[in-house]
VODODO-231144 format. One record per residue (C-alpha): residue in three letters; chain; x, y, z. Coordinates in nm, 3 decimals, always signed. Each point is the difference from the previous one (the first is absolute). Example, Ala and Ser with C-alpha at 12.3 -4.5 7.8 and 13.67 -1.06 7.14 Angstrom:
BEGIN
{atom "ALA","A",{+1.230,-0.450,+0.780}}
{atom "SER","A",{+0.137,+0.344,-0.066}}
This chain:
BEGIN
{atom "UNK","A",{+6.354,+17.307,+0.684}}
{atom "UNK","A",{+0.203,+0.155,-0.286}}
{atom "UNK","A",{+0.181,+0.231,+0.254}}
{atom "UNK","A",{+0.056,-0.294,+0.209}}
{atom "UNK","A",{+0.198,-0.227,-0.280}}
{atom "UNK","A",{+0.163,+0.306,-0.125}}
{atom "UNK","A",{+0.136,+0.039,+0.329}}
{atom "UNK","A",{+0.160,-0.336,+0.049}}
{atom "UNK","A",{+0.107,+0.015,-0.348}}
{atom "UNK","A",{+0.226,+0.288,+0.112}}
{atom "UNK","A",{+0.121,-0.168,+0.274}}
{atom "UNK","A",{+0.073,-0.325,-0.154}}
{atom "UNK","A",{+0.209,+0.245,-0.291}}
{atom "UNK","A",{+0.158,+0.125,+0.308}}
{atom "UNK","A",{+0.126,-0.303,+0.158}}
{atom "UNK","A",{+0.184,-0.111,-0.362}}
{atom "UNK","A",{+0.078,+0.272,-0.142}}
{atom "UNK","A",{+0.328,+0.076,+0.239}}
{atom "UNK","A",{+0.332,-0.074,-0.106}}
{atom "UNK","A",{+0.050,-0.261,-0.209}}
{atom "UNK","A",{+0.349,-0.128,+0.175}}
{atom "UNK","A",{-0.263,-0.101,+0.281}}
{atom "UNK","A",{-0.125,-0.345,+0.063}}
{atom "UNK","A",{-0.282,-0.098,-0.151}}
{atom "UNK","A",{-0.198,-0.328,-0.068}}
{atom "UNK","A",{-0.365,-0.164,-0.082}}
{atom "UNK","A",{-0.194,-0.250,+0.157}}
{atom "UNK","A",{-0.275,-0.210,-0.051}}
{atom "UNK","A",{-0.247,-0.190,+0.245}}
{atom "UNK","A",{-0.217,-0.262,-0.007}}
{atom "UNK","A",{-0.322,+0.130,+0.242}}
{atom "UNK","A",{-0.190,-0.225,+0.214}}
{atom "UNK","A",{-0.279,+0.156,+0.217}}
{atom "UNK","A",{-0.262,-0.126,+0.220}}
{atom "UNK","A",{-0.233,-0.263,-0.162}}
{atom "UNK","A",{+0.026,+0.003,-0.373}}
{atom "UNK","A",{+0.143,+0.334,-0.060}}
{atom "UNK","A",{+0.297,-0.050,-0.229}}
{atom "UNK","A",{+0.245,+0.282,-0.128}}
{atom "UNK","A",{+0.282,+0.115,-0.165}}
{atom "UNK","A",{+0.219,+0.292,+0.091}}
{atom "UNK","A",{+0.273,+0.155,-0.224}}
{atom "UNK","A",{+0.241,+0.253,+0.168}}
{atom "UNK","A",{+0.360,+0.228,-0.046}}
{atom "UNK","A",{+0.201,+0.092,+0.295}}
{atom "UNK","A",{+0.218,+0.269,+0.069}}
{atom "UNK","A",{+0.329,-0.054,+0.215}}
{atom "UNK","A",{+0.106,+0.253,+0.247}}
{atom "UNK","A",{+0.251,+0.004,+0.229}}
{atom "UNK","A",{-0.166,+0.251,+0.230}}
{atom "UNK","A",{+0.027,-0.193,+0.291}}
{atom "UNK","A",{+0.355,-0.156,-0.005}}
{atom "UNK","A",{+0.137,+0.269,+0.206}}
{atom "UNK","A",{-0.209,-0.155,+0.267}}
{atom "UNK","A",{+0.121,-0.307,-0.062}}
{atom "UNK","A",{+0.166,-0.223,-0.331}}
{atom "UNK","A",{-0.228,-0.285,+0.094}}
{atom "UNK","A",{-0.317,+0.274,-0.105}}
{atom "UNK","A",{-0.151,-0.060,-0.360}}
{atom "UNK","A",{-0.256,+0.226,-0.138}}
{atom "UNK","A",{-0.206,+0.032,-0.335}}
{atom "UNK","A",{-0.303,+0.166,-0.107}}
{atom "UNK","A",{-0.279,-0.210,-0.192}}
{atom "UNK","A",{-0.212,+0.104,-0.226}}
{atom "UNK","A",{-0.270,-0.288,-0.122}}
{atom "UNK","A",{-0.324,-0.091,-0.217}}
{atom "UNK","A",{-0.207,-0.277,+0.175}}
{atom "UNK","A",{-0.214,-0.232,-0.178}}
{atom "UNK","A",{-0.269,-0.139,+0.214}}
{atom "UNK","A",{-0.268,-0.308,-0.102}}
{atom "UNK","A",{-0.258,-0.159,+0.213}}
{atom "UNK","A",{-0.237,-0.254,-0.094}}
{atom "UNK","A",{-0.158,-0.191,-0.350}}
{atom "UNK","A",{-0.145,+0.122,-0.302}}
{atom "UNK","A",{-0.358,+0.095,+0.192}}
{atom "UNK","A",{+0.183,+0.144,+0.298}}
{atom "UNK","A",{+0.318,+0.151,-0.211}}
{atom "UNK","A",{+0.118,+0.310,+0.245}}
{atom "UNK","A",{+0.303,+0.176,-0.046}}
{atom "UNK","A",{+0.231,+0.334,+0.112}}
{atom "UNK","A",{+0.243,+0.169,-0.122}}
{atom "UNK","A",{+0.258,+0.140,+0.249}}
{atom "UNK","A",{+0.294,+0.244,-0.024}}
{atom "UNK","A",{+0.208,+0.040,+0.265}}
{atom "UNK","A",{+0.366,+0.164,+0.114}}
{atom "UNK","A",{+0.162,-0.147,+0.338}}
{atom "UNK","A",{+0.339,+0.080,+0.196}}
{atom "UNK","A",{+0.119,-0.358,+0.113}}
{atom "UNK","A",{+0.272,-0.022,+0.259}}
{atom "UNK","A",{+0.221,-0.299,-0.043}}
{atom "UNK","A",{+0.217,-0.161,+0.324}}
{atom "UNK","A",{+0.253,-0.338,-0.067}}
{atom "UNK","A",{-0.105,-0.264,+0.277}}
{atom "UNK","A",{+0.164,-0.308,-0.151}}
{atom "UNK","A",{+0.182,-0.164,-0.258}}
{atom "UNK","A",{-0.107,-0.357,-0.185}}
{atom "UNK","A",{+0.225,-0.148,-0.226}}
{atom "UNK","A",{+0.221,+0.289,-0.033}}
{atom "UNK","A",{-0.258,+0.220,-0.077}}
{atom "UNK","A",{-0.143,+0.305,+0.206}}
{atom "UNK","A",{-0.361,-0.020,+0.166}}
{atom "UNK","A",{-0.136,+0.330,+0.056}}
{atom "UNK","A",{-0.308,+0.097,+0.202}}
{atom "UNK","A",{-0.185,+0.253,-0.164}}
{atom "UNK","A",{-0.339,+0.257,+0.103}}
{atom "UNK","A",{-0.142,+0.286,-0.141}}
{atom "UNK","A",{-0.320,+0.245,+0.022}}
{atom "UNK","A",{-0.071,+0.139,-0.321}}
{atom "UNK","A",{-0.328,+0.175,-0.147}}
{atom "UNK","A",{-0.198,-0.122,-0.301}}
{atom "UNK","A",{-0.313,+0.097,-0.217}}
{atom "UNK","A",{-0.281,-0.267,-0.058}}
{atom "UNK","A",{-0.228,-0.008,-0.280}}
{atom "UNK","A",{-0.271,-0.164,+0.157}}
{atom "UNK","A",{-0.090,+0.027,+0.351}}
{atom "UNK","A",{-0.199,-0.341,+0.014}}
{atom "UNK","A",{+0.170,-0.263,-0.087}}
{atom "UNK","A",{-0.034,-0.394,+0.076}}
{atom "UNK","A",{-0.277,+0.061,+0.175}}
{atom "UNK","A",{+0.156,+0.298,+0.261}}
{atom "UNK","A",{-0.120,+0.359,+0.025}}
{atom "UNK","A",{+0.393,+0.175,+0.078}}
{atom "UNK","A",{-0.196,+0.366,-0.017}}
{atom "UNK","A",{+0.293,+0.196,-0.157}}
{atom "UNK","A",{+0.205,-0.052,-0.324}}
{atom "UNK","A",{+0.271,+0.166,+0.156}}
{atom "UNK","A",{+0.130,-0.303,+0.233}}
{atom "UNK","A",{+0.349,-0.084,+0.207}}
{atom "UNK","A",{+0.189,-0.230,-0.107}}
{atom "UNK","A",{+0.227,-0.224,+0.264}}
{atom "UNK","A",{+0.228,-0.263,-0.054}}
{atom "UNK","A",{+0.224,-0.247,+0.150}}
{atom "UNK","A",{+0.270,-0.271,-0.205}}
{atom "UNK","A",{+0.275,-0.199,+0.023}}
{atom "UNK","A",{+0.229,+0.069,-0.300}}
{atom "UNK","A",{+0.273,-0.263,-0.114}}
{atom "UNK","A",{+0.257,+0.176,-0.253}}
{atom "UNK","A",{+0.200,-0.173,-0.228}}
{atom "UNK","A",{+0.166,-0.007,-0.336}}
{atom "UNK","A",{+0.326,+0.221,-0.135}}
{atom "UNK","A",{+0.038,+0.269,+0.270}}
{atom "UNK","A",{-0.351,-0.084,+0.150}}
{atom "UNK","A",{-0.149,+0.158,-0.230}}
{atom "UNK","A",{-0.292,-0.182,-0.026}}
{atom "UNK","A",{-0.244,-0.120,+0.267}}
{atom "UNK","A",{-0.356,-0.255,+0.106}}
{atom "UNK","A",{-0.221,+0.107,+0.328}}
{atom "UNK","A",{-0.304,-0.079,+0.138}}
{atom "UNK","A",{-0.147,+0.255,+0.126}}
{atom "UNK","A",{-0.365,+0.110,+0.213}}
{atom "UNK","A",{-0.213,+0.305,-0.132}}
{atom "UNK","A",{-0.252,+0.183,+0.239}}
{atom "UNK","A",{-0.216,+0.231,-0.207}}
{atom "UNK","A",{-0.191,+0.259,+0.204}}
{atom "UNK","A",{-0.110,+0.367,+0.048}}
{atom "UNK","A",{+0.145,+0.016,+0.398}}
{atom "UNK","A",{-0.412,+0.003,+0.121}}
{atom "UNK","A",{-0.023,+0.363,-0.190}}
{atom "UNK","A",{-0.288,-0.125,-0.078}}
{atom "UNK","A",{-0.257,-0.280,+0.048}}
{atom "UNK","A",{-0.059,-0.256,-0.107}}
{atom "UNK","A",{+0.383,-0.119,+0.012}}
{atom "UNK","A",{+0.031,-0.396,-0.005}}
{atom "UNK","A",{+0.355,+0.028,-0.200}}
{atom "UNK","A",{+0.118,-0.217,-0.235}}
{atom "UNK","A",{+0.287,-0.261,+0.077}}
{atom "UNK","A",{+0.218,-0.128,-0.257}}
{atom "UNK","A",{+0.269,-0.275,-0.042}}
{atom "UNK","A",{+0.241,+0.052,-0.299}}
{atom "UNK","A",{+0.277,-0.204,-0.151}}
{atom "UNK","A",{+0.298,+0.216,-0.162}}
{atom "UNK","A",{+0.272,+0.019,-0.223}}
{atom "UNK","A",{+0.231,+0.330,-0.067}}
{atom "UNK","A",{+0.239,+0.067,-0.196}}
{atom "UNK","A",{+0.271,+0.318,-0.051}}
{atom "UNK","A",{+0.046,+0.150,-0.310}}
């Protein structure tokens, strides 16, 4: 397990240590999960323009994040504790109010703490992690942002049992 955090802690060093003329930003979200599972996630992205010579519309940032995860009461109390670094792909689809709507997804990995959690076996701390938003940016140069976004947390059927875990999370960014 040691080897394991020290190895995303490289990574996430990595991702924000690059040049500092670079985009960068943090996020937070507010986690909810099926039945009572509550969370919080806390996040900083890395901007890249890596894909604009495919196309200007083409946003991309790395994320690296700590999840908090609760489910249940004071007799039930369960809770994990989740690290996780994502590439998330972002695509303008609309415009409301003068401000850009982008569609966003990613595939990203992440390291669990517990493998059962509310109730669900997921086999493997090591776990995918998949997402899909709608991002709304406003402000002074859009420079700051709210999504919703869906989270899919499994291992890919590496290994059984693999129910996943499904997540809906409410978001706000900002750039700094």
């Amino acid at each position: 397990m040691k080897n394991i955090i020290l190895s995303l802690t490289l990574m996430f060093g990595f991702v924000f240590s690059a040049d500092a003329t670079q985009n960068k930003s943090y996020s937070i979200d507010y986690i909810q999960g099926e039945g009572d599972v509550k969370g919080i996630k806390l996040a900083l992205q890395y901007h890249v323009d890596w894909l604009k010579q495919y196309s200007e519309n083409l946003n991309m940032y790395f994320e690296s994040s700590l999840n908090l995860w609760e489910y249940g009461a004071e007799n039930d109390y369960d809770s994990n504790l989740v690290l996780a670094i994502s590439p998330v792909i972002q695509y303008p689809i609309t415009q409301m109010a003068d401000k850009p709507i982008f569609i966003e997804f990613g595939i990203g990995v992440s390291l669990l703490d517990d493998t059962v959690f509310a109730g669900k076996n997921v086999s493997t701390h090591y776990q995918f992690e998949d997402r899909l938003g709608l991002v709304m940016k406003f402000g002074k140069n859009n420079r700051q942002s709210v999504a919703i976004r869906y989270f899919h947390y499994s291992n890919a059927g590496f290994k059984k049992p693999n129910p996943g875990l499904d997540f809906i999370a409410l978001n706000y960014t900002r750039f700094y």
